[in-house]
C-alpha positions as CSV (number, residue, x, y, z in Angstrom):
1,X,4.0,-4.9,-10.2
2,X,6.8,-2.9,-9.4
3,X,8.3,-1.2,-6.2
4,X,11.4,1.2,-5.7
5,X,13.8,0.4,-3.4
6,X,17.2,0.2,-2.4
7,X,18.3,-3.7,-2.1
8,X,19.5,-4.5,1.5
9,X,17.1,-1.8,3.2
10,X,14.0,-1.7,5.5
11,X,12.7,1.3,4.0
12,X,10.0,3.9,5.8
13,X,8.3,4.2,2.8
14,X,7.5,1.6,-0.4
15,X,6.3,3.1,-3.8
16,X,4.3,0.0,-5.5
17,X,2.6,0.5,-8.7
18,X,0.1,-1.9,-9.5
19,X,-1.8,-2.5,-12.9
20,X,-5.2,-4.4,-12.6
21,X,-6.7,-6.3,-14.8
22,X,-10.3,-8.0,-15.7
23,X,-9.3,-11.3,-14.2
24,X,-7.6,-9.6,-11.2
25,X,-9.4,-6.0,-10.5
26,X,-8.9,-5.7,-6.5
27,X,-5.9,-4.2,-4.8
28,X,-7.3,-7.3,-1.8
29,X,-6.3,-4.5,1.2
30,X,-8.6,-4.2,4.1
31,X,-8.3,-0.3,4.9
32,X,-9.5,2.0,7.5
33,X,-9.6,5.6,7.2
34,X,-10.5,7.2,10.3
35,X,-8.1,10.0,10.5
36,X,-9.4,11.1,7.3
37,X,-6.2,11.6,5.3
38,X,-4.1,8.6,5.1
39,X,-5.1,4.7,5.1
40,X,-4.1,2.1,7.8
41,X,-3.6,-1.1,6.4
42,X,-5.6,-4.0,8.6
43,X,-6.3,-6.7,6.2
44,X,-4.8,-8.4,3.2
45,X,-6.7,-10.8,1.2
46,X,-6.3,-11.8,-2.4
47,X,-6.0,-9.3,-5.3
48,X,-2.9,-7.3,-6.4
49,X,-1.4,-6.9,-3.2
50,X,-1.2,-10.6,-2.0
51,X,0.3,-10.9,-5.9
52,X,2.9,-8.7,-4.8
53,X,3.6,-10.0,-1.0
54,X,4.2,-13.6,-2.9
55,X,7.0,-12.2,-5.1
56,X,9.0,-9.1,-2.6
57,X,11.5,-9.8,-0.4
58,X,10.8,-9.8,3.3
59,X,11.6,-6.1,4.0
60,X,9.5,-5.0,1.0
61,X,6.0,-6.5,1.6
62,X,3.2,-4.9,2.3
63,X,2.3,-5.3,6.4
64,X,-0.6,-4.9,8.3
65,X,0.0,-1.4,10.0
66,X,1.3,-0.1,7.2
67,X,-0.4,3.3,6.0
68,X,-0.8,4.2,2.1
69,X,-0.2,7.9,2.4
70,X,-0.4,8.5,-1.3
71,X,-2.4,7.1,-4.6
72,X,-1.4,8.9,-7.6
73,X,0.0,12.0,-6.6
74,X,-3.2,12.4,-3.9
75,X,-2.2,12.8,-0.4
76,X,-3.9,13.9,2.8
77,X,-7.4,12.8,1.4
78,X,-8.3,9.3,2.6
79,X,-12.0,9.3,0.7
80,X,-10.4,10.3,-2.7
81,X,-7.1,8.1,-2.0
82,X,-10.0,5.5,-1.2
83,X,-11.9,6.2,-4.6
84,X,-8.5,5.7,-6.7
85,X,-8.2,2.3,-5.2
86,X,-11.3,1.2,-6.4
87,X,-12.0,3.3,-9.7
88,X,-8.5,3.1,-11.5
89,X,-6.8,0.8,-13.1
90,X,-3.1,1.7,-12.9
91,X,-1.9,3.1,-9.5
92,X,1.3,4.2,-7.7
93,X,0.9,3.9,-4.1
94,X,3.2,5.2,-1.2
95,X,3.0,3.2,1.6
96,X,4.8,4.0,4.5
97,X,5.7,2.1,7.4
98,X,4.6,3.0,11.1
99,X,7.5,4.5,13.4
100,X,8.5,1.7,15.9
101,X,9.6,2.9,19.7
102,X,11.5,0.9,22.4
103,X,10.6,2.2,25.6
104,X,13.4,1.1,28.7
């Protein structure tokens, strides 16, 4: 597991690259895709990703509500990103976090 980030940050957007395995095999993300090109994080359950939440800092972990707009070098097709998740062993995923607005 691996992410790139700069220390200190809240960043818009997390590149994670995760490796399965045959003892762990499941990215463990609940994941709609109903706009059809990017997936909306609304679960996380155990497999790679709860791996990773246990070990990142608090401004790095994957949140509910976060989108994965990109699975090795595939963007703007949720079906295929979908596919990657389940069908390949190493990935590089770009998730990116959802814009936050105050309204006064």
């Amino acid at each position: 597991l691996r992410s790139s980030v700069v220390a200190g940050e809240t960043p818009r957007e997390l590149v994670i690259a995760f490796a399965k395995s045959p003892e762990l095999n499941s990215i463990g993300l609940g994941l709609d895709f109903y706009d059809g090109e990017k997936l909306h994080v609304n679960g996380i359950r155990a497999g790679l990703a709860e791996n990773y939440n246990q070990v990142a800092s608090v401004a790095t972990k994957i949140q509910i509500g976060d989108y994965i707009v990109e699975v090795n070098g595939v963007t703007g097709d949720a079906l295929e990103m979908l596919r990657l998740l389940r069908e390949v062993q190493d990935l590089r995923v770009t998730f990116r976090r959802p814009l936050e607005f105050s309204i006064r």
